[in-house]
Residue, then its C-alpha position, 0 to 999 in steps of 0.5 A: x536396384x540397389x543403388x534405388x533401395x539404399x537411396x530410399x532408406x537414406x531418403x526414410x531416415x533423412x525424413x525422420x531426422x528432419x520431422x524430429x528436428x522440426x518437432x524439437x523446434x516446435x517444442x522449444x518454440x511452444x515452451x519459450x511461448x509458455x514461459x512468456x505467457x507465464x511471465x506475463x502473467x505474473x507481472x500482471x499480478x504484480x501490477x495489481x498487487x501493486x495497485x491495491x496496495x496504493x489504493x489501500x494506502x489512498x484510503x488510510x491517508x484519507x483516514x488521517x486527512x479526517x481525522x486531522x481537520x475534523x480535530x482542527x476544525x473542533x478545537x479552533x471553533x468548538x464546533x460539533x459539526x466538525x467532528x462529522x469527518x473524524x467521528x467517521x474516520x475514527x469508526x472506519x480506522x480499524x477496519x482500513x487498518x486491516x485491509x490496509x496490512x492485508x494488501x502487502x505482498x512482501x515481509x518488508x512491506x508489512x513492517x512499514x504497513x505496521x509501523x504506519x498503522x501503529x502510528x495512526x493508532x498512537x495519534x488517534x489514542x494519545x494525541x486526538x482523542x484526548x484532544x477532543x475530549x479536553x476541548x469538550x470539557x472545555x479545557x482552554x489549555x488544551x485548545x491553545x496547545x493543539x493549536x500551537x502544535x498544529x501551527x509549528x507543523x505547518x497546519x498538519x500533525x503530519x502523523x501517518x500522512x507523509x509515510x502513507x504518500x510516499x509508499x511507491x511501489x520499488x521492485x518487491x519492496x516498498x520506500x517510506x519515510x519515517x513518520x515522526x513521533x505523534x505531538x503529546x500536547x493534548x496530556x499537559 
């Protein structure tokens, strides 16, 4: 009878060994599920960060886009219809400017947004506005120097486009190339 009884708490502690094991498995198994779902989850944020950040700079491109042919299309015709695309733009800029900063993730990310908002503002401030302006009063000078400008540039002022089209998402980080300074023609 001994021989049974030691078998059967042999058989006791081999069983508590091998559910101790299991459920030592079943808790890696379950913590590498969890950390997969976690990682998972946060590459989906990532993503949609990602996303809004380039509709947002979608948005501020189109801003520009408004900006520059509705001032194209005033100077070159002295048309006031023309001026419908900028006038709006111009009222939407510092809302978009906002929501265009606040769709960074990254320190990186937030100078570059600041340097493309900064620039818009100095062409709207320093180079449209008084363009228009100048063109309104009926200053010749001022729409034959714009027009010069824009064809040296290929047709674009080119503030803010190129950098807003280049932004794509790179790690945490963002790529973009350095906006040039905006053209003071409309100040001669």
């Amino acid at each position: 009878m001994r021989g049974y009884r030691g078998r059967q708490l042999g058989l006791t502690r081999l069983t508590i060994v091998a559910s101790s094991l299991f459920a030592l498995l079943i808790g890696v198994a379950f913590t590498v599920l969890l950390w997969a779902i976690a990682d998972a989850n946060s590459s989906v944020s990532a993503r949609r960060a990602s996303r809004t950040a380039l509709v947002k700079s979608g948005s501020m491109e189109q801003i520009v886009l408004d900006l520059e042919t509705g001032q194209r299309g005033f100077v070159i015709t002295g048309k006031k219809d023309f001026l419908e695309p900028w006038t709006a733009a111009r009222k939407a800029f510092p809302a978009e400017a906002r929501r265009f900063t606040a769709s960074v993730t990254s320190p990186e990310q937030r100078r570059i947004a600041a340097e493309i908002t900064k620039g818009v503002r100095s062409y709207l401030n320093d180079y449209s506005v008084p363009l228009v302006d100048a063109v309104r009063r009926g200053d010749r000078a001022a729409s034959g120097a714009a027009v010069a400008v824009e064809g040296a540039n290929g047709g674009s002022t080119t503030c803010g486009r190129s950098s807003t089209s280049t932004w794509r998402p790179s790690g945490s980080s963002w790529r973009s190339v350095p906006t040039p300074p905006a053209p003071t023609a409309a100040r001669r």
